[in-house]
C-alpha positions in Angstrom: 290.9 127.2 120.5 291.5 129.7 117.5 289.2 130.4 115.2 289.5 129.6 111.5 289.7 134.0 111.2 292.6 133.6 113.7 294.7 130.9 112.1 294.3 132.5 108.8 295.6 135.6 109.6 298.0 133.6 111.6 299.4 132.6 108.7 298.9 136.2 106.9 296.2 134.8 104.6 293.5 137.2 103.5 290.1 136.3 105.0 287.8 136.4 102.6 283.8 135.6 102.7 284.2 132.8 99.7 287.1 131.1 102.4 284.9 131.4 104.8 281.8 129.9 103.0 283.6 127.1 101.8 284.9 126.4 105.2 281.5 126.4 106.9 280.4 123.9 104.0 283.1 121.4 104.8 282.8 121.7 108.8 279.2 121.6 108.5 279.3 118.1 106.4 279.9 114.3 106.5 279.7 114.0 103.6 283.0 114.6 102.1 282.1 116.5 99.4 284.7 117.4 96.1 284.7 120.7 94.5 282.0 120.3 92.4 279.8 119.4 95.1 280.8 122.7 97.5 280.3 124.6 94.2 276.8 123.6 93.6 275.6 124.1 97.6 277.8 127.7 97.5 275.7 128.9 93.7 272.7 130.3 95.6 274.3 131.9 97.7 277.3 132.9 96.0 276.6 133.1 92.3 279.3 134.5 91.2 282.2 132.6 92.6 284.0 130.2 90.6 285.0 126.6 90.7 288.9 128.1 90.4 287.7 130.1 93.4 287.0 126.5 95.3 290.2 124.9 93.9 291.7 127.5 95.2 290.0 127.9 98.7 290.3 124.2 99.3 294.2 124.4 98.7 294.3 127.2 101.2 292.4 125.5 103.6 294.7 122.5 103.4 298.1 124.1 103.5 296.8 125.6 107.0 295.6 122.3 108.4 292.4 123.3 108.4 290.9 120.5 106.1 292.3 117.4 105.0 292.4 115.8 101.5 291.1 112.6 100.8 291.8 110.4 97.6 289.2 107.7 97.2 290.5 106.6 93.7 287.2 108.0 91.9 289.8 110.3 90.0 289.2 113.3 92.3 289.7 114.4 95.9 287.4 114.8 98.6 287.7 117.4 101.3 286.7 116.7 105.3 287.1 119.4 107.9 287.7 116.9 110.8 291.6 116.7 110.8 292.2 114.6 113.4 293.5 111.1 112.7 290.6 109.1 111.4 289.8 106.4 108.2 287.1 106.7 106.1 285.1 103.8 104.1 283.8 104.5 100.4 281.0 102.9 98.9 282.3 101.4 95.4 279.1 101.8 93.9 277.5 105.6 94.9 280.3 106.9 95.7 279.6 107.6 99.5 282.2 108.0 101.6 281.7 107.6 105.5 283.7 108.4 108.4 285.5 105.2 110.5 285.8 106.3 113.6 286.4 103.3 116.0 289.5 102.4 114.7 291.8 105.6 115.6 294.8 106.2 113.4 297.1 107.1 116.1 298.3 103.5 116.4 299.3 103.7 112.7 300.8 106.9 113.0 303.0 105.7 116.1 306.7 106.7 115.7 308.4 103.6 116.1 306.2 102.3 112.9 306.8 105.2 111.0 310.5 104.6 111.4 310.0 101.2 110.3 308.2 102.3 107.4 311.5 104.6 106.7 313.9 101.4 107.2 312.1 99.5 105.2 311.1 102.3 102.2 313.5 105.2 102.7 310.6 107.5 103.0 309.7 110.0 105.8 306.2 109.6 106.0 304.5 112.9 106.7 300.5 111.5 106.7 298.8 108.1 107.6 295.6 107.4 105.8 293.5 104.3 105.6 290.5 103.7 103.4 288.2 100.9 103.7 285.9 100.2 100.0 282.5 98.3 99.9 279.4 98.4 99.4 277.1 100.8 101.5 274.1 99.8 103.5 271.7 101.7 100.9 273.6 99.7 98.1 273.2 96.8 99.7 269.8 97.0 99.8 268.8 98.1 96.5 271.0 95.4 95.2 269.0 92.7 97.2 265.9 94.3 96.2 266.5 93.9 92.3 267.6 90.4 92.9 264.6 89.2 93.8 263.0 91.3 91.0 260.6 93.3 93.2 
């Protein structure tokens, strides 16, 4: 298995310790964070870099495969490190979003669907996403509790 140095400079992409940090952010997460939310764990450490220097990083990573974007519809993206095939449920009223991992993609990603998807649309469909929207556990909860006016 390469290592993220390795398929950068793969690709002839300069391997830089902001790339790096925001990488190890990402793989070291579940929870999906957006820019804004690598930028504030990366300001102790990294004062100086930028929120441009995130964007930036983040479209890097995801040209090389390295990440994948997510698009919850909270009017930003999300970034995830796992890359394989998987769906992801987000919580409609903090705004977590988990992974789904029991219900693999690959069945949705299967070629004689995808060329169905073509007959029927005329697109060639390069990614297969699925996101589930609730309420989360925690939500759930706090919701109950106010109900009963405790």
């Amino acid at each position: 298995m390469q290592t993220i140095e390795e398929i950068l400079r793969a690709k002839k992409i300069k391997v830089t310790p902001q790339r790096m940090a925001v990488y190890s952010i990402l793989k070291k997460t579940d929870s999906h964070p957006n820019v804004e939310m690598i930028y504030q764990k990366l300001k102790p450490d990294y004062p100086a870099m930028s929120l441009a220097t995130i964007y930036k990083t983040v479209d890097v990573l995801k040209k090389v495969g390295l990440i994948q974007e997510l698009s919850v519809g909270e009017g930003g993206l999300r970034y995830d490190a796992k890359i394989r095939p998987h769906s992801h449920v987000y919580c409609e009223i903090c705004g977590k979003v988990d992974d789904v991992e029991q219900y693999p993609l690959n069945e949705l990603q299967d070629r004689f669907l995808l060329e169905k998807v073509k007959n029927e649309t005329g697109y060639d469909v390069s990614i297969v996403q699925l996101y589930f929207f609730g309420k989360c556990p925690q939500c759930s909860i706090n919701k109950e509790t106010k109900a009963r006016g405790a």
